[in-house]
C-alpha positions as CSV (number, residue, x, y, z in Angstrom):
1,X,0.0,0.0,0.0
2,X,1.1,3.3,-0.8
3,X,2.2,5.5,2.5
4,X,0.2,8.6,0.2
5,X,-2.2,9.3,-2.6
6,X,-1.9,12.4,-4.7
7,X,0.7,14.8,-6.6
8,X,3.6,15.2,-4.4
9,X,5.1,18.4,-6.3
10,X,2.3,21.0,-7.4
11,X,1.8,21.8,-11.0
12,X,2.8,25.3,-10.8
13,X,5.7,25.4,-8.7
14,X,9.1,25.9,-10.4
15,X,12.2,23.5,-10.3
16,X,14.7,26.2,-8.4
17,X,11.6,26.9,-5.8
18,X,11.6,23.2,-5.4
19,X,15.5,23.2,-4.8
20,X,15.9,26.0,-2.5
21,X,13.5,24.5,-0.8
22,X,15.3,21.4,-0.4
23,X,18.7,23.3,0.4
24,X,16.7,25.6,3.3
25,X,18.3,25.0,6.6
26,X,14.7,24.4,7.9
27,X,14.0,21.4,5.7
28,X,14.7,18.0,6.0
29,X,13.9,15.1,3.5
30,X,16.5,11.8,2.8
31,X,19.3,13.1,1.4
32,X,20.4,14.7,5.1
33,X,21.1,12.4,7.7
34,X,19.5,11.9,11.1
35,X,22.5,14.0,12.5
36,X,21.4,16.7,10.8
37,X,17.3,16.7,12.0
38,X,18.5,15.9,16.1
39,X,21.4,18.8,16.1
40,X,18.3,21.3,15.2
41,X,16.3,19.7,17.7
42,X,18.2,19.2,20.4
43,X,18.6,22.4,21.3
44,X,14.9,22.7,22.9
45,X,14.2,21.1,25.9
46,X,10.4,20.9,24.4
47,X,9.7,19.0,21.2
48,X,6.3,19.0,19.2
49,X,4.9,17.4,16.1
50,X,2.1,18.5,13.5
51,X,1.6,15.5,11.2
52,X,0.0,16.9,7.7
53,X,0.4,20.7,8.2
54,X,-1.5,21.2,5.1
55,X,-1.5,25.2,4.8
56,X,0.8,25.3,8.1
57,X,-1.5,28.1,9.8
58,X,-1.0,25.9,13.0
59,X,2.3,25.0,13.1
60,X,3.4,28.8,11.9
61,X,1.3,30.1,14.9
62,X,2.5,27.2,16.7
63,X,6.4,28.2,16.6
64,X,5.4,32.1,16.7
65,X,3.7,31.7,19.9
66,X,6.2,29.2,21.6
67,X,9.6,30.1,20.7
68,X,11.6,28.2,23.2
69,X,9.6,25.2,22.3
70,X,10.7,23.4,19.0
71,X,8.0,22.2,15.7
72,X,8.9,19.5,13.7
73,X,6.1,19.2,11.1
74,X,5.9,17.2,8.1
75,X,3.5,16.7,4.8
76,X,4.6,14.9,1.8
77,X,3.4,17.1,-0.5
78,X,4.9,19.9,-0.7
79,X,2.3,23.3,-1.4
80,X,2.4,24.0,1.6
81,X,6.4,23.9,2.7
82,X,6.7,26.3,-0.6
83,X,4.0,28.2,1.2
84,X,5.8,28.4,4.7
85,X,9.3,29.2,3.5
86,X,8.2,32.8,2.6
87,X,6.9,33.0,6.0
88,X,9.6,31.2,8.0
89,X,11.7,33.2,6.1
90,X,10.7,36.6,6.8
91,X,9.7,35.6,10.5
92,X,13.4,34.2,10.9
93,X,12.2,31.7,12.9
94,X,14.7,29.1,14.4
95,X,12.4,26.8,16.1
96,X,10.7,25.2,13.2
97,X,11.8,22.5,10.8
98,X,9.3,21.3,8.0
99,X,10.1,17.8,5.9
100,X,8.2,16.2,3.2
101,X,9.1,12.7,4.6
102,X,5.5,11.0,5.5
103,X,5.1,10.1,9.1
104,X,5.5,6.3,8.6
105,X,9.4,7.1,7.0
106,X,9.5,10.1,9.2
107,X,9.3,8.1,12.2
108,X,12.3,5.8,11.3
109,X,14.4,8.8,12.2
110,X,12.7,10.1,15.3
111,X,14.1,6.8,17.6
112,X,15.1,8.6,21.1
113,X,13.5,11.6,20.5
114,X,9.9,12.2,22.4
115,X,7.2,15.0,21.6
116,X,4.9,17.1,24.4
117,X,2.5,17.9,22.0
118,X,1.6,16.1,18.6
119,X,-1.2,17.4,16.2
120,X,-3.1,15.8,13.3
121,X,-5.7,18.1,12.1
122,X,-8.1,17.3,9.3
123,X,-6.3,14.3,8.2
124,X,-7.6,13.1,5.1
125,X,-10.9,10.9,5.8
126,X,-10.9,8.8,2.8
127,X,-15.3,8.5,2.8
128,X,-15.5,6.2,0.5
129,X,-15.5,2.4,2.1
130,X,-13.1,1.2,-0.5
131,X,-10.8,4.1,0.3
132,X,-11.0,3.7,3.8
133,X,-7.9,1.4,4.0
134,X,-5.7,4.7,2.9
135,X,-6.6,6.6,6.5
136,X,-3.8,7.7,8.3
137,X,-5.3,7.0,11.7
138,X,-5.2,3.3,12.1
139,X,-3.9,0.7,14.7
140,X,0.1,0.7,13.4
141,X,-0.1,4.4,13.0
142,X,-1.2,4.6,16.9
143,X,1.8,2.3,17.8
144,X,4.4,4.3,16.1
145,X,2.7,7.6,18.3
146,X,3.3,5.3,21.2
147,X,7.3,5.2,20.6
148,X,7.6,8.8,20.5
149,X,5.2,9.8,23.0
150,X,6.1,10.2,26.5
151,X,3.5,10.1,30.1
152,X,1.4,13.2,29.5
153,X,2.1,13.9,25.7
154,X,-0.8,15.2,24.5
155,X,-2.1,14.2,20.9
156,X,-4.5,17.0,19.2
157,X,-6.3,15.2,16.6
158,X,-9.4,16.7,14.4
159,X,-12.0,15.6,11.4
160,X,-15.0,16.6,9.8
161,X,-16.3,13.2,9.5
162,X,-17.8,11.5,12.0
163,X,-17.3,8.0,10.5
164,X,-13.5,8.8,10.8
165,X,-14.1,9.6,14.1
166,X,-15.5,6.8,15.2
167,X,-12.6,5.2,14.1
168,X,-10.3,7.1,15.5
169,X,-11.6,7.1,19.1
170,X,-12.0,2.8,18.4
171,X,-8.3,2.4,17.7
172,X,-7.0,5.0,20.4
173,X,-9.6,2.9,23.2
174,X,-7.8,-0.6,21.9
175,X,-4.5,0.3,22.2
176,X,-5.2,1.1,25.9
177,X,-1.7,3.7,26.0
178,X,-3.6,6.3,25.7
179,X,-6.5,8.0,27.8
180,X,-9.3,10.2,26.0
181,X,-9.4,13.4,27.5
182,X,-13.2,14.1,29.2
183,X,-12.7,17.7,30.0
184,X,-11.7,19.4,26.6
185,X,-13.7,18.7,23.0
186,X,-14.3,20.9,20.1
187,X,-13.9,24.7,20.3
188,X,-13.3,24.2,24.0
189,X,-10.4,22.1,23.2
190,X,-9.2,24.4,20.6
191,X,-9.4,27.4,22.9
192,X,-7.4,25.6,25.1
193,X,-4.8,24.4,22.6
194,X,-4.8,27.8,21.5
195,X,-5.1,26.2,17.8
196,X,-6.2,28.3,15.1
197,X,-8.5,28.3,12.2
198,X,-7.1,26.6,9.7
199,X,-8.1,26.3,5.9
200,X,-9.6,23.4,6.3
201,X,-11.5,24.2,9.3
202,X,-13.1,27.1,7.4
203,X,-13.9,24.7,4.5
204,X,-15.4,22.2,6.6
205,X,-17.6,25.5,8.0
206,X,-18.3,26.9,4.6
207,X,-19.4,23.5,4.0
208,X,-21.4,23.2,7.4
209,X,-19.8,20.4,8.1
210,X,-19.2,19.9,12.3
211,X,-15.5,19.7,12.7
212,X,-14.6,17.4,15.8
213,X,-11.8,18.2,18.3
214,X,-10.3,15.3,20.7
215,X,-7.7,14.9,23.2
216,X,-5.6,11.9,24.2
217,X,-3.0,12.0,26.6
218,X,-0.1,9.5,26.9
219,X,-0.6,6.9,30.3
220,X,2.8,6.2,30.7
């Protein structure tokens, strides 16, 4: 199976936007080794994920807000790391490193390394029952959270489809590592998180579509 579906590399973009975005010193993909991603992290005491930044509102407002804590978001295609660099760029930010790896290679590099807060918004739901295979959210993707969580992290996970949902909140209860989170749900949760509106929040909206908000913490 295919780790993603879809055009990695977006019609319009041009080759040298594609290449200085590869030679950033805030990007990451295989040709730099793991040396490389854990001397830019290891500098912060406090590590965070966002898995599928999409148009990287949160992770942006993520690494504005926290500066002492480091982002470490990735998304295999690459829109919207050609989006961020501008922004990254002209915000100088230090704390923030973006990679087009998907999680499931990603997390062959991340051994040792363990994250406070870990986001997956508005993964891709996949509606159609012979698509439904292709979800990101499923009981190995759980188990590889699990090695790079610690007690306490706290995984941020939202969708627009409650049939995703379901399954989401079936897998998290089976693996029994992780405890749902009773007090915090939906815009509560998202005040709380501080996370913002992203595009595809506002889609789901313009669609009037509910968009669900949940919060797992790590057991142990």
């Amino acid at each position: 199976m295919l780790s993603f579906y879809g055009r990695k590399i977006p019609r319009k973009a041009k080759g040298f936007q594609i290449d200085n975005l590869r030679r950033s010193n805030f990007f990451f993909n295989d040709g730099k080794k793991l040396e490389f991603l854990k001397k830019q992290i290891l500098k912060f005491s406090n590590l965070n994920l966002e898995i599928g930044f999409g148009g990287g509102e949160n992770i942006i407002f993520q690494a504005t807000s926290n500066k002492k804590e480091f982002f470490l978001a990735c998304d295999p295609f690459l829109k919207g790391s050609l989006k961020l660099k501008k922004r990254i760029d002209s915000l100088k930010l230090k704390n923030i490193l973006l990679t087009d790896l998907d999680f499931h290679k990603l997390s062959d590099y991340l051994e040792g390394l363990f994250f406070e807060k870990i986001y997956i918004l508005f993964p891709d739901p996949w509606p159609k029952k012979k698509h439904k295979k292709r979800r990101l959210i499923n009981d190995r993707f759980i188990n590889l959270i699990g090695n790079i969580s610690k007690r306490n992290t706290k995984i941020v996970i939202s969708t627009d489809n409650k049939d995703y949902l379901n399954q989401i909140l079936y897998c998290f209860h089976k693996m029994k590592e992780f405890r749902l989170c009773c007090n915090y749900f939906n815009e509560f949760l998202m005040q709380h998180m501080k996370i913002p509106q992203t595009s595809y929040f506002k889609k789901a909206q313009k669609l009037r579509n509910k968009s669900y908000f949940v919060l797992f913490e790590k057991l142990n």
